[in-house]
N, CA and C atoms as an extended XYZ file, in Angstrom:
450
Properties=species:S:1:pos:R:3:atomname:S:1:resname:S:1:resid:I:1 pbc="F F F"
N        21.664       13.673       30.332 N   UNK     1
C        22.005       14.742       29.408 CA  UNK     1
C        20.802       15.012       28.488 C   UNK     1
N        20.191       16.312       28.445 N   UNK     2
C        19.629       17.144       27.397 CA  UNK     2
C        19.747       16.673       26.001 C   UNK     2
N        18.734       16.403       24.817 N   UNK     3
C        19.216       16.371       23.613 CA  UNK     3
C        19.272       18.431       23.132 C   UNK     3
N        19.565       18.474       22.013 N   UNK     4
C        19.573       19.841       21.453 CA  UNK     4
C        18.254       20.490       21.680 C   UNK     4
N        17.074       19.563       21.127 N   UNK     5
C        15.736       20.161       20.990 CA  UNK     5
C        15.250       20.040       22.108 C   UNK     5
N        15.700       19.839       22.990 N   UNK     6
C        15.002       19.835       24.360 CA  UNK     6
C        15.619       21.095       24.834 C   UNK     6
N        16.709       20.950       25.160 N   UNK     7
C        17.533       22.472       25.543 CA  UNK     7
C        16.993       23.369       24.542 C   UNK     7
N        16.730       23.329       23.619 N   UNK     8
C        16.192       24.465       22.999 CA  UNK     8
C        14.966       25.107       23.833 C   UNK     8
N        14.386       24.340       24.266 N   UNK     9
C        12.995       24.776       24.877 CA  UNK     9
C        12.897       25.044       26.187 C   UNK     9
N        14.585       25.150       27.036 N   UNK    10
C        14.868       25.514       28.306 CA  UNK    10
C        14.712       26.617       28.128 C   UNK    10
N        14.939       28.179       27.383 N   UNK    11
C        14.816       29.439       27.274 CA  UNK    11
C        13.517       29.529       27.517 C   UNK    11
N        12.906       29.220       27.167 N   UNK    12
C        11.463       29.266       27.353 CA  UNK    12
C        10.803       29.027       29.219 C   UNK    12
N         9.750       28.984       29.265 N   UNK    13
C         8.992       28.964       30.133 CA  UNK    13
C         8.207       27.498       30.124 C   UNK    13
N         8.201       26.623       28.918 N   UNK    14
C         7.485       26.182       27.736 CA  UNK    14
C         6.563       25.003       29.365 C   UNK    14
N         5.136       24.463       28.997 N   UNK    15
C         4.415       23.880       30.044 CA  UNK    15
C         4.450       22.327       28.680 C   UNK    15
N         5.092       22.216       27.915 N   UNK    16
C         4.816       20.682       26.910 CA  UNK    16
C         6.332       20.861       26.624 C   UNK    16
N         6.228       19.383       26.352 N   UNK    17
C         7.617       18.643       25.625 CA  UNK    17
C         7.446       19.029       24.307 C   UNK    17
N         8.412       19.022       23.662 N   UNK    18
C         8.678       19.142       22.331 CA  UNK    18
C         7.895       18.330       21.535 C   UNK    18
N         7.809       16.561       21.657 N   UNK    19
C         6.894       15.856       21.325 CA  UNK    19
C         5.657       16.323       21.013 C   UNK    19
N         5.302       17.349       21.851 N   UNK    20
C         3.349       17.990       21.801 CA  UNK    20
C         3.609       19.458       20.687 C   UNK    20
N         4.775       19.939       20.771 N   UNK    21
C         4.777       21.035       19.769 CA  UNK    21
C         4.775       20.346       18.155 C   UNK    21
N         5.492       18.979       18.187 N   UNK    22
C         5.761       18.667       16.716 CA  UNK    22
C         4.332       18.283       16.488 C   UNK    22
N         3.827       17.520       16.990 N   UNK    23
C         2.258       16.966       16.937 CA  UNK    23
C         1.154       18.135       16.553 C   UNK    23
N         1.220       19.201       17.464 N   UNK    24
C         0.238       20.508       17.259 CA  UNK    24
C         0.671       21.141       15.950 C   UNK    24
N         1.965       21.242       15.442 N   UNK    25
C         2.703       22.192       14.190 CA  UNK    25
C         1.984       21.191       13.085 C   UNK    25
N         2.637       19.877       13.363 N   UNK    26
C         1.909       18.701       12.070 CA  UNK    26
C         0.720       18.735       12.191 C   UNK    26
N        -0.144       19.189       12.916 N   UNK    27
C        -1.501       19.355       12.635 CA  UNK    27
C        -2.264       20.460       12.047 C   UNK    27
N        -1.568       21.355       12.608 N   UNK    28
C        -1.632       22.811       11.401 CA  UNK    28
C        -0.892       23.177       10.217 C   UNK    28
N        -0.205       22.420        9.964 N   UNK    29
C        -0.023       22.484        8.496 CA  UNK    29
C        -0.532       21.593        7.511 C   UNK    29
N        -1.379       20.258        8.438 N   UNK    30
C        -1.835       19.393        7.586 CA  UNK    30
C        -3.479       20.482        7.212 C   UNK    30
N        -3.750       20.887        8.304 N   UNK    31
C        -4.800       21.986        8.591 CA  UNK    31
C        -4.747       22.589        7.482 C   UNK    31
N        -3.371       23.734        6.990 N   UNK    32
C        -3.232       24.561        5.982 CA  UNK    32
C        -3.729       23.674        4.694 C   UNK    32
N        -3.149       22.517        4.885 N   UNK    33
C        -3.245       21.974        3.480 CA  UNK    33
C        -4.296       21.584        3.230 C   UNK    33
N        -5.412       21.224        4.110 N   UNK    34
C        -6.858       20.815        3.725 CA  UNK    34
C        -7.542       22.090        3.349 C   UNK    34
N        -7.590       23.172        4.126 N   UNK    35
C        -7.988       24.408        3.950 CA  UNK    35
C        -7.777       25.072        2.218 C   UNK    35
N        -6.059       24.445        1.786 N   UNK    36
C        -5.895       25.008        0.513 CA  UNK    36
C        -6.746       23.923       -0.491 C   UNK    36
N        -6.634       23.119        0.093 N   UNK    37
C        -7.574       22.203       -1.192 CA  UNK    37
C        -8.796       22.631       -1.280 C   UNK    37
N        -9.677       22.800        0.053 N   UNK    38
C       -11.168       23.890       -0.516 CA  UNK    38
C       -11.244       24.739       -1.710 C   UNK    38
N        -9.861       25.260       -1.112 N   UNK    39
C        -9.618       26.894       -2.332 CA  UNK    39
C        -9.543       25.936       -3.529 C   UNK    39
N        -8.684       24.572       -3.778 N   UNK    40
C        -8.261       24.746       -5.273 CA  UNK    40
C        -9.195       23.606       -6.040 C   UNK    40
N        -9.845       23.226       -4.814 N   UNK    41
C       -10.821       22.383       -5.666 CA  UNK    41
C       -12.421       23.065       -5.741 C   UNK    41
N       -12.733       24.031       -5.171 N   UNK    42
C       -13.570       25.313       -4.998 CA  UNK    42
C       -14.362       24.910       -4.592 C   UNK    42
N       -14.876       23.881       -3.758 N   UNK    43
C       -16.374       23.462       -2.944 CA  UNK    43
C       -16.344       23.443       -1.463 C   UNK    43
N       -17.322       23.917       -1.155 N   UNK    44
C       -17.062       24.079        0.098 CA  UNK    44
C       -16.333       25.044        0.734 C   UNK    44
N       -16.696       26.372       -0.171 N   UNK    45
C       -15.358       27.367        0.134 CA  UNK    45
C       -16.459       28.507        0.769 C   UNK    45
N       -16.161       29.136        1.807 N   UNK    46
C       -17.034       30.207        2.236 CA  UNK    46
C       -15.743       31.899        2.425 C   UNK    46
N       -16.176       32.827        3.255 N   UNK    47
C       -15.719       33.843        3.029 CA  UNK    47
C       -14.360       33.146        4.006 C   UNK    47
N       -13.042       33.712        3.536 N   UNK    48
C       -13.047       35.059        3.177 CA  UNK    48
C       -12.444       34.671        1.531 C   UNK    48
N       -12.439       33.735        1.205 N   UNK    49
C       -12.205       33.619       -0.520 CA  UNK    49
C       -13.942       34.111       -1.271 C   UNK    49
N       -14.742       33.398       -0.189 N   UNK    50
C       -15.764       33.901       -1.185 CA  UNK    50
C       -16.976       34.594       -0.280 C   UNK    50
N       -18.337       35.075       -0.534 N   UNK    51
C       -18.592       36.363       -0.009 CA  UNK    51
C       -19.446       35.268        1.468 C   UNK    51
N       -19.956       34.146        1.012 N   UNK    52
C       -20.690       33.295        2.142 CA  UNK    52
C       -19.918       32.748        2.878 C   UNK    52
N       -20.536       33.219        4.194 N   UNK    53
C       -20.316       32.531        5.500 CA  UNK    53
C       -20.857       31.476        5.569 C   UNK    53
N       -20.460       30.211        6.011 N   UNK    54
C       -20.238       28.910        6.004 CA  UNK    54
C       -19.241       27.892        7.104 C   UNK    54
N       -19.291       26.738        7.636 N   UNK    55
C       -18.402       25.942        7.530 CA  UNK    55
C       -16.870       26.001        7.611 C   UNK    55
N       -16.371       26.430        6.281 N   UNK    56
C       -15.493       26.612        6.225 CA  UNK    56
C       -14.869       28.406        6.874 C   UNK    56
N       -15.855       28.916        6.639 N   UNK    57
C       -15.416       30.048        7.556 CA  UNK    57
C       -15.324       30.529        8.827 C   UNK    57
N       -15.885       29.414        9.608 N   UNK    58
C       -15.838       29.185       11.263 CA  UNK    58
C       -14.618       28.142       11.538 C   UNK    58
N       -14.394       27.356       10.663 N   UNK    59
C       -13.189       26.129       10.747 CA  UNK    59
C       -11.479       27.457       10.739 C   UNK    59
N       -11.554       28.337       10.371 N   UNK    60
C       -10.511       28.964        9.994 CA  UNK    60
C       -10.107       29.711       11.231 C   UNK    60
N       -10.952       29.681       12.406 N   UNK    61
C       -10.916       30.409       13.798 CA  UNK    61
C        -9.577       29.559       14.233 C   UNK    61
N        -9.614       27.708       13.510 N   UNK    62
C        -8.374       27.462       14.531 CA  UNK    62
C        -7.331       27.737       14.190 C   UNK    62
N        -6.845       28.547       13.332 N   UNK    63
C        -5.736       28.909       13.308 CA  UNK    63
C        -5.145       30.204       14.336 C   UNK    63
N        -6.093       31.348       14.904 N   UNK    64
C        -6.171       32.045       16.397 CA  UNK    64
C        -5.844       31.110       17.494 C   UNK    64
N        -6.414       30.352       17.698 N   UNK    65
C        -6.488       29.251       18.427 CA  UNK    65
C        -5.203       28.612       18.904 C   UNK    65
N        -4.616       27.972       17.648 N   UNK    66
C        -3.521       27.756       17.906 CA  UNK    66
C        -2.340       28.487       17.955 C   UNK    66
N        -2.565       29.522       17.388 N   UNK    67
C        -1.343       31.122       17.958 CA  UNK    67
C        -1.122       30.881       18.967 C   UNK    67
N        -2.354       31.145       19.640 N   UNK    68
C        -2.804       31.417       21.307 CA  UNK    68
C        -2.132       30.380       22.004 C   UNK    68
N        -2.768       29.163       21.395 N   UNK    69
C        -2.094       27.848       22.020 CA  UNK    69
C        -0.626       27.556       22.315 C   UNK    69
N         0.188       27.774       21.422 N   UNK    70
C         1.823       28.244       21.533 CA  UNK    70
C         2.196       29.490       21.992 C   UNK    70
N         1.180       30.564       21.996 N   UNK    71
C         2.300       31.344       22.755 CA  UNK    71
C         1.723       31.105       24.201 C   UNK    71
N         0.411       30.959       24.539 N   UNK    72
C         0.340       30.605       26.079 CA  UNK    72
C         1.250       29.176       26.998 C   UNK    72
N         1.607       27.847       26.069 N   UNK    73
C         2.119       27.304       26.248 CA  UNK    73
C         3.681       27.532       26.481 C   UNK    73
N         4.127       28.188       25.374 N   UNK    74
C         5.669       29.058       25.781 CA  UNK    74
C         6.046       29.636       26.574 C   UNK    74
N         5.102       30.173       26.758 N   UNK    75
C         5.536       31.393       28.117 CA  UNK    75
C         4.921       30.797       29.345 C   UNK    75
N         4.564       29.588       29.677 N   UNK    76
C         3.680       28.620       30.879 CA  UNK    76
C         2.880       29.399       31.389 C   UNK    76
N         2.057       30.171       30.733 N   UNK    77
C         0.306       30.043       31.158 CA  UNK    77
C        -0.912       29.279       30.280 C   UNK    77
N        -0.239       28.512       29.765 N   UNK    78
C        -1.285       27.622       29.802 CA  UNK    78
C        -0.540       25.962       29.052 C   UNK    78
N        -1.339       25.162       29.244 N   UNK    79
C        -0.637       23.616       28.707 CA  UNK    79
C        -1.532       22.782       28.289 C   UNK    79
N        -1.260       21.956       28.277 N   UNK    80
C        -2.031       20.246       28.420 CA  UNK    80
C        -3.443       20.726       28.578 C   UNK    80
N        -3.874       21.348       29.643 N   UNK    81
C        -5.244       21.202       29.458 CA  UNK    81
C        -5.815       22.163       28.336 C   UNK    81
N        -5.537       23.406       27.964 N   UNK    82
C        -5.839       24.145       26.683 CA  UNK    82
C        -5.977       23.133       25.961 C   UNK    82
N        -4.819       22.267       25.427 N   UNK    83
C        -4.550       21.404       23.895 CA  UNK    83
C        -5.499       20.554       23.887 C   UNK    83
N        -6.337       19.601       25.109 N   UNK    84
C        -6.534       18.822       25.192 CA  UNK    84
C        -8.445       19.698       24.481 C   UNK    84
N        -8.391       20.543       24.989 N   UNK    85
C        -9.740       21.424       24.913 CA  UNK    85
C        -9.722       21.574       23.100 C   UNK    85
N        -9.098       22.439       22.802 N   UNK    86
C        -8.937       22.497       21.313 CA  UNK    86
C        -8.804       21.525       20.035 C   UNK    86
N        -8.143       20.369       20.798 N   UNK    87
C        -7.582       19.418       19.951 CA  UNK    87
C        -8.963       18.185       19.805 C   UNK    87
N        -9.278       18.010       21.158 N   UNK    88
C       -10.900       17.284       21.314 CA  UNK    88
C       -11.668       17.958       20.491 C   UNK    88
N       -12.213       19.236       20.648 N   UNK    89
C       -12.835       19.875       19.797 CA  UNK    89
C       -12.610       19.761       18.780 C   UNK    89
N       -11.579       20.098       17.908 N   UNK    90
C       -10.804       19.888       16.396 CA  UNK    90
C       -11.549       18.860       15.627 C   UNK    90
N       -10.765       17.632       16.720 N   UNK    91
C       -11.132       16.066       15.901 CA  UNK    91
C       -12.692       16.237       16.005 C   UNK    91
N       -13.528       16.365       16.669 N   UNK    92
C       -14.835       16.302       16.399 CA  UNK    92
C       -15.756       16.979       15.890 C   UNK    92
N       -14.998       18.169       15.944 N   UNK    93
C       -15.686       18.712       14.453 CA  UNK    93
C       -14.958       18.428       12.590 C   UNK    93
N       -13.778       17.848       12.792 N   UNK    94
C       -13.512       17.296       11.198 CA  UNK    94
C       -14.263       16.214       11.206 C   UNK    94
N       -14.398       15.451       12.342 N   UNK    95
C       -15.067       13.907       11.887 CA  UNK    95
C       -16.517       14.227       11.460 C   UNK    95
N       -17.130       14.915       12.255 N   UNK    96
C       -18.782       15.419       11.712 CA  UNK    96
C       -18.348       15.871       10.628 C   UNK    96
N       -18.040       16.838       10.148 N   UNK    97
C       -18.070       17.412        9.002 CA  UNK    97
C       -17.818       16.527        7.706 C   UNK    97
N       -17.057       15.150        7.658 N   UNK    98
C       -16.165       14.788        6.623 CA  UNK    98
C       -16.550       13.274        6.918 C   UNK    98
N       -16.882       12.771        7.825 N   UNK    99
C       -16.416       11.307        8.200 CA  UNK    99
C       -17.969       10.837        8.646 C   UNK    99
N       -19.048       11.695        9.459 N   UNK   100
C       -19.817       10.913        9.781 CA  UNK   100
C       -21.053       10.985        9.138 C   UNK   100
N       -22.148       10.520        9.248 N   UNK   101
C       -23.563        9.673        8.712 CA  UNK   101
C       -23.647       11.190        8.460 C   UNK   101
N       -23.553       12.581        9.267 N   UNK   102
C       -24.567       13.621        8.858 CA  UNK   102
C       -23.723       14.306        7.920 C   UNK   102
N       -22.029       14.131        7.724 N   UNK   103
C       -21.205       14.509        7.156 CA  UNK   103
C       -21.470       15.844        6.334 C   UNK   103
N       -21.589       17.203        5.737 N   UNK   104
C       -21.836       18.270        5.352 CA  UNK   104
C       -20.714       17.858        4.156 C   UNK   104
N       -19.491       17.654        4.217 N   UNK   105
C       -18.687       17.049        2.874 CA  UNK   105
C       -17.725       15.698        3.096 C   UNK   105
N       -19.145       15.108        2.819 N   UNK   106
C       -18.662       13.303        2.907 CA  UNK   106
C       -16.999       13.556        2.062 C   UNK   106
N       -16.831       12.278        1.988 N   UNK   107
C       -15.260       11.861        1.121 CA  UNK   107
C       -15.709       12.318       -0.711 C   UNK   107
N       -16.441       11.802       -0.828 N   UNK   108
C       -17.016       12.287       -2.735 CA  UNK   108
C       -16.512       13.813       -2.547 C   UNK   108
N       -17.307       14.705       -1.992 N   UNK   109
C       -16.985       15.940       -1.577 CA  UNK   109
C       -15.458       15.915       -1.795 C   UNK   109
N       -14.814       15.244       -1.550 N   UNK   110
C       -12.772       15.549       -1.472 CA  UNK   110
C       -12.556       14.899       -2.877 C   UNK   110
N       -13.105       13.888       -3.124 N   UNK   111
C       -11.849       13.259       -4.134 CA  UNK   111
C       -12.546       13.734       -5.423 C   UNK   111
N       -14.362       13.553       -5.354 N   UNK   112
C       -14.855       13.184       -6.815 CA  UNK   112
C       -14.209       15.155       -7.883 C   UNK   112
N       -13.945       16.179       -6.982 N   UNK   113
C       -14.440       17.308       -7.816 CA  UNK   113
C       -12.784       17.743       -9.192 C   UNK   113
N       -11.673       17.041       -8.383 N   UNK   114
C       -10.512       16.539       -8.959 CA  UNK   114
C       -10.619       15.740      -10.399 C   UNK   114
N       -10.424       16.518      -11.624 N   UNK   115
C       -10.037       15.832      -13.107 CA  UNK   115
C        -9.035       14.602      -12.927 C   UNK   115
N        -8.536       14.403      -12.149 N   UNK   116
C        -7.592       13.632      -11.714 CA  UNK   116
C        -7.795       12.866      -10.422 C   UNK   116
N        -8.548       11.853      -10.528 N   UNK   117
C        -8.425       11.034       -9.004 CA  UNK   117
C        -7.394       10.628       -8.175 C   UNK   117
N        -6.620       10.577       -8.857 N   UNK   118
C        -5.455       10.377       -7.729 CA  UNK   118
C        -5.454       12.123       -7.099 C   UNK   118
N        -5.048       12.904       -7.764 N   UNK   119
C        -5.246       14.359       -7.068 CA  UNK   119
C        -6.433       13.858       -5.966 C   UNK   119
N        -7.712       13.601       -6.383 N   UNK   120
C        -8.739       13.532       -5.184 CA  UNK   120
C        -8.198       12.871       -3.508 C   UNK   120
N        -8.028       11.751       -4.194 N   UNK   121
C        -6.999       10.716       -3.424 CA  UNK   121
C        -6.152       11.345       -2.360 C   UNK   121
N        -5.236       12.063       -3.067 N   UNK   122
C        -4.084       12.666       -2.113 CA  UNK   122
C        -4.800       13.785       -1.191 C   UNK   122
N        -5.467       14.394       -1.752 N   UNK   123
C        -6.327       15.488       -0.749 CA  UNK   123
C        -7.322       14.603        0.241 C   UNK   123
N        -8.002       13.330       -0.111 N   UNK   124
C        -8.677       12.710        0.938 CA  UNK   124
C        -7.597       12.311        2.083 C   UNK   124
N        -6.584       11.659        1.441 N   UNK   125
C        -5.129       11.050        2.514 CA  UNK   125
C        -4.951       12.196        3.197 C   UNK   125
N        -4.898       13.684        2.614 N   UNK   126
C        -4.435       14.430        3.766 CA  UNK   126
C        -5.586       14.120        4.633 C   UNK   126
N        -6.898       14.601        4.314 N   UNK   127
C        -7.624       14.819        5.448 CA  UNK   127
C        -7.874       14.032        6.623 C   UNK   127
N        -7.092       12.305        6.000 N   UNK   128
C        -8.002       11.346        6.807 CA  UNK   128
C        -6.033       11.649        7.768 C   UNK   128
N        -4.880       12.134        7.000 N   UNK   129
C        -4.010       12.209        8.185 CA  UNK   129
C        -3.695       13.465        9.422 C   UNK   129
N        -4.982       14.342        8.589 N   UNK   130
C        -5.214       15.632        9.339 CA  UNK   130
C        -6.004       15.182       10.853 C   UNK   130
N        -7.187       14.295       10.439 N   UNK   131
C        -7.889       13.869       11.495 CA  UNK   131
C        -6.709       12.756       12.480 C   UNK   131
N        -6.544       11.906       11.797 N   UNK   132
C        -5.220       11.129       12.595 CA  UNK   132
C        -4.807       11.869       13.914 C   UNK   132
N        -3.951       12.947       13.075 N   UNK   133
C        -2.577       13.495       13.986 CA  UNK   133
C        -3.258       14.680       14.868 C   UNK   133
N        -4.692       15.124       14.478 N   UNK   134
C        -5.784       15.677       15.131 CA  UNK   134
C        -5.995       14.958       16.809 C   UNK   134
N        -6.438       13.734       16.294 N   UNK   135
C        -7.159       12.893       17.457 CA  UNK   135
C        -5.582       12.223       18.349 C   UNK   135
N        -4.380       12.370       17.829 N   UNK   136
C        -3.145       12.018       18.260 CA  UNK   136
C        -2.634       12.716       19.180 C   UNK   136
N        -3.168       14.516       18.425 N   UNK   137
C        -3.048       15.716       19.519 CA  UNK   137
C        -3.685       15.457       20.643 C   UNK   137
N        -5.124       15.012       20.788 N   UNK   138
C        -5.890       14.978       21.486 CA  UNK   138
C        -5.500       14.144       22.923 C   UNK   138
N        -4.986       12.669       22.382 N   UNK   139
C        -4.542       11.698       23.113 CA  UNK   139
C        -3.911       11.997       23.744 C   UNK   139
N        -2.683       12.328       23.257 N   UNK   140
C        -1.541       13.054       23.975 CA  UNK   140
C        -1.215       14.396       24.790 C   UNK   140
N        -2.042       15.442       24.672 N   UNK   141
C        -2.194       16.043       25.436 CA  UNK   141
C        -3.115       16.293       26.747 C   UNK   141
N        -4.362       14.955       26.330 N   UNK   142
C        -4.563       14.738       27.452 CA  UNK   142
C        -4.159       13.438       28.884 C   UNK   142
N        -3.221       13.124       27.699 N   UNK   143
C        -2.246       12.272       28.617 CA  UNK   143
C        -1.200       13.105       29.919 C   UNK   143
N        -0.869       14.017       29.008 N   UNK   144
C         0.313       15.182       29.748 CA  UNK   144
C        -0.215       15.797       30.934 C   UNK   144
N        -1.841       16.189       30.389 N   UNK   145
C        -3.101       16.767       31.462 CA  UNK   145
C        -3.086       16.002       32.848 C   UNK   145
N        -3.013       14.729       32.258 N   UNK   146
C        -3.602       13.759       33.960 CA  UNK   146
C        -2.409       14.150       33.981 C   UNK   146
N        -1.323       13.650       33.569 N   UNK   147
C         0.270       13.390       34.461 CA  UNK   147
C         0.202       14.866       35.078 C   UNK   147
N         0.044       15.963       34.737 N   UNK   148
C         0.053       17.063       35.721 CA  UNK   148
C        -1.008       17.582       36.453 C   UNK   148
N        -1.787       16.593       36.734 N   UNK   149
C        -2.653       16.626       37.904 CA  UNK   149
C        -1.822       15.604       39.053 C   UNK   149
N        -1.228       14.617       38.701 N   UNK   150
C        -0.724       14.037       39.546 CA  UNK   150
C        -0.005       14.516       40.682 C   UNK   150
């Protein structure tokens, strides 16, 4: 027997389990929320809040991306291997950007610009659970990938 949220996704065409939609959604809204902390902590902010192109204004493409990604997945032209493409990509460009030796906005960059360190804090936790559930996407959809080569 079907649970609810599975039958939900029988209308559909859908090429992923539900499991890969909650994973991709929790990653774009953790997405939204790193994106809003640029805005409210103001560094690192490029167009379209402010007039320079930057960084942050090429990072904002994945939100197209992942439109695309759910509705091609919904309607089964496309799956597992798209996510696995986007989501690889994703994690390795937050980790350069934020996490590694050449980093463009190390961790100081997140927490120090916050009157309030714990505020800093909570905006670093998102990012380091943005990358997480990033590289989680990644795993997992290219897990789904082999199984449907099989």
């Amino acid at each position: 027997m079907r649970d609810r949220t599975t039958a939900a996704f029988d209308r559909f065409d859908s090429t992923l389990d539900p499991r890969a939609y909650l994973v991709f959604a929790l990653a774009t809204l953790l997405g939204l929320a790193h994106h809003a902390d640029h805005v409210i902590r103001g560094n690192h902010v490029g167009w379209p809040v402010t007039p320079e192109v930057n960084p942050f204004t090429y990072s904002l493409a994945i939100y197209p991306l992942v439109v695309l990604g759910f509705a091609l997945s919904l309607t089964g032209r496309g799956g597992a291997r798209y996510w696995t493409v986007v989501m690889t990509a994703g994690a390795a460009m937050l980790v350069f950007f934020h996490l590694s030796p050449w980093a463009v906005e190390p961790p100081g960059d997140v927490i120090l610009p916050y009157a309030d360190p714990l505020w800093g804090y909570v905006a670093f936790v998102i990012l380091l659970a943005l990358v997480g559930v990033v590289l989680l996407g990644a795993g997992y959809s290219l897990v789904l990938w082999r199984r449907d080569l099989r």
